[in-house]
Each structure stands twice: as C-alpha cells, then as structure tokens.
N, CA, C and O atoms as a MOPAC input file, in Angstrom:
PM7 MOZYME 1SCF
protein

 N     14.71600 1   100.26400 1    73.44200 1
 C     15.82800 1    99.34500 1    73.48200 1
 C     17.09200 1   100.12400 1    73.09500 1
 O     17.05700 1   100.95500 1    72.18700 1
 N     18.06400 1    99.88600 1    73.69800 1
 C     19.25200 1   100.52000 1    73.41500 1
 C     20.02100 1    99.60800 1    72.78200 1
 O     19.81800 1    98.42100 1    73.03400 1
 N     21.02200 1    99.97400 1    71.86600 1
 C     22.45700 1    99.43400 1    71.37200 1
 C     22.87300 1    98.99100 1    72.15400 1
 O     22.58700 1    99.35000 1    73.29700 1
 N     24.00500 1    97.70400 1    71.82500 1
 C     24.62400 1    97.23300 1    72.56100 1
 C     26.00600 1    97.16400 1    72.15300 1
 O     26.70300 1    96.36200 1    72.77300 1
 N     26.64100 1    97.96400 1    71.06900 1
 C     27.44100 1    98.13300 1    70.36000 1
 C     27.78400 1    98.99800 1    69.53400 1
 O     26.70600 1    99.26500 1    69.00300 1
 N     28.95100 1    99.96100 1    68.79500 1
 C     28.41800 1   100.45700 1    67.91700 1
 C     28.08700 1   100.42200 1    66.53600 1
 O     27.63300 1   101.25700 1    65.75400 1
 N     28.69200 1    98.34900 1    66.37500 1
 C     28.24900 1    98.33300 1    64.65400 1
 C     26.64500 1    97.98500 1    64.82300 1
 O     26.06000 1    98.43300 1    63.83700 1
 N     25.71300 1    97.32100 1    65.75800 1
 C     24.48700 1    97.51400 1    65.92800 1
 C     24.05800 1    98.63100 1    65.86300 1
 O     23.45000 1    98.64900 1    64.79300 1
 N     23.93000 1   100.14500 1    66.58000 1
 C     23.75700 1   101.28600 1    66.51700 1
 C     24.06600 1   101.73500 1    64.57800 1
 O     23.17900 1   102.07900 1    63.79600 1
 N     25.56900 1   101.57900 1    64.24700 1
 C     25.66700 1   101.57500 1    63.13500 1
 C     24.71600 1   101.17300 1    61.97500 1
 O     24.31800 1   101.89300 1    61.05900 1
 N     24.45100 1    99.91800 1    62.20600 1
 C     23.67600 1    98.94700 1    61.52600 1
 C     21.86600 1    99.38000 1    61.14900 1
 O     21.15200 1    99.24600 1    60.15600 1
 N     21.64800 1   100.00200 1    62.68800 1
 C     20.25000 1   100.45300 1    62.92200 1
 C     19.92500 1   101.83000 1    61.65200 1
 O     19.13500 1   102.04300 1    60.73200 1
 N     20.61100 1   102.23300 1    62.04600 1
 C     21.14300 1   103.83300 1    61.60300 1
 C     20.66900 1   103.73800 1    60.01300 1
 O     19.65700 1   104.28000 1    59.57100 1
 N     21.67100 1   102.88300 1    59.19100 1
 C     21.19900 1   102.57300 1    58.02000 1
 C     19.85500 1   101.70300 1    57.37000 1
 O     19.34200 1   101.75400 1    56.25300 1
 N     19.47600 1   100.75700 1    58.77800 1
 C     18.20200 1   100.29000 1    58.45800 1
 C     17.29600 1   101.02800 1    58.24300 1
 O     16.44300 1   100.78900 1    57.38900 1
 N     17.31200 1   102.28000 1    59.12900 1
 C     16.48500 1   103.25000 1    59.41000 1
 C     16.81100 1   104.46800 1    58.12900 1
 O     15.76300 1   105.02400 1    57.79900 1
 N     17.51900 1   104.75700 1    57.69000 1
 C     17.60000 1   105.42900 1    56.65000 1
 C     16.89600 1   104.69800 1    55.31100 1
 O     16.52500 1   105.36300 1    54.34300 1
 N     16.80400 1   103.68300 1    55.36600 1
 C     16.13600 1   102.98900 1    54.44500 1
 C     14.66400 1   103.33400 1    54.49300 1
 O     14.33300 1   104.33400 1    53.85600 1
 N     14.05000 1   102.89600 1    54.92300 1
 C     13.07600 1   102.60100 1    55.88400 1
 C     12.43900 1   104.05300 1    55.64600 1
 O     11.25800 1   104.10000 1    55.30100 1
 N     13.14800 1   105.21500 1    55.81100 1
 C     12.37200 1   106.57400 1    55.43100 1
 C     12.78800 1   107.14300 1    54.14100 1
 O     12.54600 1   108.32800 1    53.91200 1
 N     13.53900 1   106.22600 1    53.06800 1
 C     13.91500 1   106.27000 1    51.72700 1
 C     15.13500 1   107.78700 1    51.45600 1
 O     15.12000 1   108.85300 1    50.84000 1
 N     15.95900 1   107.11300 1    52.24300 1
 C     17.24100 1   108.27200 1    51.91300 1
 C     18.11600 1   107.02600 1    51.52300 1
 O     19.17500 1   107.43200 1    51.04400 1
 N     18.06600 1   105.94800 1    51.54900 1
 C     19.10000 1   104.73900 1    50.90700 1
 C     17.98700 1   104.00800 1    49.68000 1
 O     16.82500 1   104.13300 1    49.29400 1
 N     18.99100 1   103.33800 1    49.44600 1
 C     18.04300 1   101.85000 1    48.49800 1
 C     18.23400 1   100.52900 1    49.24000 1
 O     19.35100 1   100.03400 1    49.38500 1
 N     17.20100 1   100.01500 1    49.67000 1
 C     17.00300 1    99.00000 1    50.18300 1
 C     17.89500 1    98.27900 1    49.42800 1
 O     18.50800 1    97.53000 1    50.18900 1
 N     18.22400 1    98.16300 1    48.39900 1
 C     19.23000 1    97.01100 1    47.87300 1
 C     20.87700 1    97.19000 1    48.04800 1
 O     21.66200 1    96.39500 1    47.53000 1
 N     21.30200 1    98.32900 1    48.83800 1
 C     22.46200 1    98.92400 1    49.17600 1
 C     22.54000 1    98.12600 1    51.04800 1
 O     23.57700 1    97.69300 1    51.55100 1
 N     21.67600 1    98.13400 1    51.47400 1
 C     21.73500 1    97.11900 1    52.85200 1
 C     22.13500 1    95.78300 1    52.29800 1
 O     21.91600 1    95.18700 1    51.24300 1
 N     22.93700 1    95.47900 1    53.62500 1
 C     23.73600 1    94.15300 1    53.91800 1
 C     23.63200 1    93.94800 1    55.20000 1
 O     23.42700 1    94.73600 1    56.12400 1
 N     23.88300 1    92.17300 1    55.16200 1
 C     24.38700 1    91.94500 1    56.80000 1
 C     23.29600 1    92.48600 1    57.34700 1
 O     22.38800 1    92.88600 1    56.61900 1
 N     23.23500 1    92.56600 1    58.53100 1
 C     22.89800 1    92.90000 1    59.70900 1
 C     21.57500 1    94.61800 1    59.26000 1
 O     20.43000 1    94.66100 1    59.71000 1
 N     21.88200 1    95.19500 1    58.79700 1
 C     21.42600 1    95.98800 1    58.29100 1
 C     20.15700 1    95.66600 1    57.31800 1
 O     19.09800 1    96.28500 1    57.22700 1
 N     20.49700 1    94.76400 1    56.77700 1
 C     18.70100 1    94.34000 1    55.68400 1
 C     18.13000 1    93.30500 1    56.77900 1
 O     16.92500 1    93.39700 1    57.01200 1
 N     18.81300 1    92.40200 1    57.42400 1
 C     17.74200 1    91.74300 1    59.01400 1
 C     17.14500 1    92.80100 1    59.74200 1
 O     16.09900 1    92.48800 1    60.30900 1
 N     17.56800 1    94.08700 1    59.89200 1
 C     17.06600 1    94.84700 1    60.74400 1
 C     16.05200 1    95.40400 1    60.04400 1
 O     14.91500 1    95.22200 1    60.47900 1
 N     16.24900 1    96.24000 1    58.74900 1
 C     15.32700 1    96.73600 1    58.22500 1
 C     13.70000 1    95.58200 1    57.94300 1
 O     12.50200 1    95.78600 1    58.13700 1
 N     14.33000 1    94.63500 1    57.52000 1
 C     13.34600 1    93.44500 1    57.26800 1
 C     11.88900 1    93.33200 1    58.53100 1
 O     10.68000 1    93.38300 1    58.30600 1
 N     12.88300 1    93.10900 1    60.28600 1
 C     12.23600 1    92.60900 1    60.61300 1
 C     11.80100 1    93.29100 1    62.26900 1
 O     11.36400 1    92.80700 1    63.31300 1
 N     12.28100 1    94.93200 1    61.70700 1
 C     12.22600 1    96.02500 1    62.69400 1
 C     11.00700 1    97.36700 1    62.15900 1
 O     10.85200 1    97.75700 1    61.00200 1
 N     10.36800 1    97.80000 1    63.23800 1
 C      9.76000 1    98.76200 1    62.61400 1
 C     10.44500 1   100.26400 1    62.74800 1
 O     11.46300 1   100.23600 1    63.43900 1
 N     10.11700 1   101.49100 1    62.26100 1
 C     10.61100 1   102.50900 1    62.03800 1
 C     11.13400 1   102.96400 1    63.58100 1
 O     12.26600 1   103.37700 1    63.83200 1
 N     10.13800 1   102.80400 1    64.46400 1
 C     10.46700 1   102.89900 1    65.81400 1
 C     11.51300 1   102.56200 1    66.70700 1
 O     12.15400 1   103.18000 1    67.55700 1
 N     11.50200 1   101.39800 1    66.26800 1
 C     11.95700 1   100.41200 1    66.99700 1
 C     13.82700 1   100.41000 1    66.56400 1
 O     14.70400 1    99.96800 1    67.30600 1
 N     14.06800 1   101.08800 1    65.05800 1
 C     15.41700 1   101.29300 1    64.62900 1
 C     15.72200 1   102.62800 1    64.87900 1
 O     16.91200 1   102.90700 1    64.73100 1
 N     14.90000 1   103.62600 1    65.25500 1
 C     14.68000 1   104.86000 1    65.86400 1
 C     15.26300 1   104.73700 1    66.93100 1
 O     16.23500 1   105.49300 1    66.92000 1
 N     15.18100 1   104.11100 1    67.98000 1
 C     15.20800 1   103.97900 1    69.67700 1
 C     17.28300 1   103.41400 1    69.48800 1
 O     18.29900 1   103.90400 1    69.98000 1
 N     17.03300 1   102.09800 1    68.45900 1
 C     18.85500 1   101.45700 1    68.68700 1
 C     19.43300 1   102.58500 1    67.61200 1
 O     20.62400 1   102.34700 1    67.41100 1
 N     19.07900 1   103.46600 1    67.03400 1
 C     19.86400 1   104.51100 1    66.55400 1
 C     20.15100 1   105.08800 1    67.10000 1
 O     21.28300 1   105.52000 1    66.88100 1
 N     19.37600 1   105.62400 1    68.31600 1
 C     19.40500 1   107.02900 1    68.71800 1
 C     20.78400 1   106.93900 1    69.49700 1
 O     21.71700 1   107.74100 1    69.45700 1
 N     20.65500 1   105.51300 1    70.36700 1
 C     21.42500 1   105.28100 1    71.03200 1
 C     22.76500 1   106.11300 1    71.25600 1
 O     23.32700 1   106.51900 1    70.23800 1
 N     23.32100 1   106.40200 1    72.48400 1
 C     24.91000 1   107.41100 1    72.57500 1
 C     26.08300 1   106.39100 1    72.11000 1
 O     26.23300 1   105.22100 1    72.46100 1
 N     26.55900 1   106.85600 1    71.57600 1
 C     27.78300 1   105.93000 1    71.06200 1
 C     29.00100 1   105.33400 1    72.29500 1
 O     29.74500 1   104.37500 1    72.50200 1
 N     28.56500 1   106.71800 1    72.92400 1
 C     29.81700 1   106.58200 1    74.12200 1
 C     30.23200 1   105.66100 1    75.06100 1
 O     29.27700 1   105.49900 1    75.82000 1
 N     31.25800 1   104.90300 1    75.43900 1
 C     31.18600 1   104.09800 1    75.93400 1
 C     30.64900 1   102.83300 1    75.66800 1
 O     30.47600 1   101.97100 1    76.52900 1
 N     30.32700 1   102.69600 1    74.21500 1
 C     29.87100 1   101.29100 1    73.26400 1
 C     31.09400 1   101.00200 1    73.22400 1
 O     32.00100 1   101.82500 1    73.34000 1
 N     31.25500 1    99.58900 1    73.02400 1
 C     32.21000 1    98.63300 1    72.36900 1
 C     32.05700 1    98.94700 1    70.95500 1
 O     31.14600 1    99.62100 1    70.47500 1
 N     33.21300 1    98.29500 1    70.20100 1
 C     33.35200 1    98.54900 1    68.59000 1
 C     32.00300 1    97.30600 1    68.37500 1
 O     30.92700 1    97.60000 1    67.85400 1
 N     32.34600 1    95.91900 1    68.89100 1
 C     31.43700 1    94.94300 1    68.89500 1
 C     30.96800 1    94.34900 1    69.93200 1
 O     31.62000 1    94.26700 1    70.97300 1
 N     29.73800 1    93.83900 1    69.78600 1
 C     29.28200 1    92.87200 1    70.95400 1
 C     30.48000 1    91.56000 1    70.69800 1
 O     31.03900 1    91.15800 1    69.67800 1
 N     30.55800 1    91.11300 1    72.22600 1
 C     31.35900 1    89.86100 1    72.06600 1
 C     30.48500 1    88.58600 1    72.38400 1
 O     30.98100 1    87.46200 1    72.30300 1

C-alpha cells in the first residue's frame, strides 16, 4: 500500500519507529498511535517507504 500523502507517510514513519523501539510508544499521537496500534511492522514498512515526491502536504 502506498501513501497517500505526506503527513500519512510521515505518520507511518514514526509508527514504525516505534514498533522497532527507536521511539516510546507514549511519544506517538494522532494518527501515529492509530497506526502503530492497528498496523503491523510490514504493513507501516510499505506506507513509509513510500516516495515523497509528488505527495500532497495532506489528503483532502
């Protein structure tokens, strides 16, 4: 699955840093602790990886 944005991509990014313990789960917010919550390592892997380029700042 790809990003559809780059505060999603953003968002993933830090779920996923969690997730392999370079953050503290209690430092996620927003959009970022839903993802970590209810995404697996993979799956925030794939909307991270995502190219930034040509993303919108936000989905509308």
């Amino acid at each position: 699955m790809k990003a559809k944005s780059k505060a999603q991509q953003e968002a993933a990014g830090a779920a996923l840093s969690a997730k392999r313990g370079n953050i503290k789960v209690s430092d996620l917010q927003g959009a970022s602790k839903e993802m970590y919550d209810s995404m697996s390592a993979d799956e925030l892997e794939d909307l991270a990886k995502t190219s930034r380029k040509n993303l919108p700042d936000k989905k509308n």
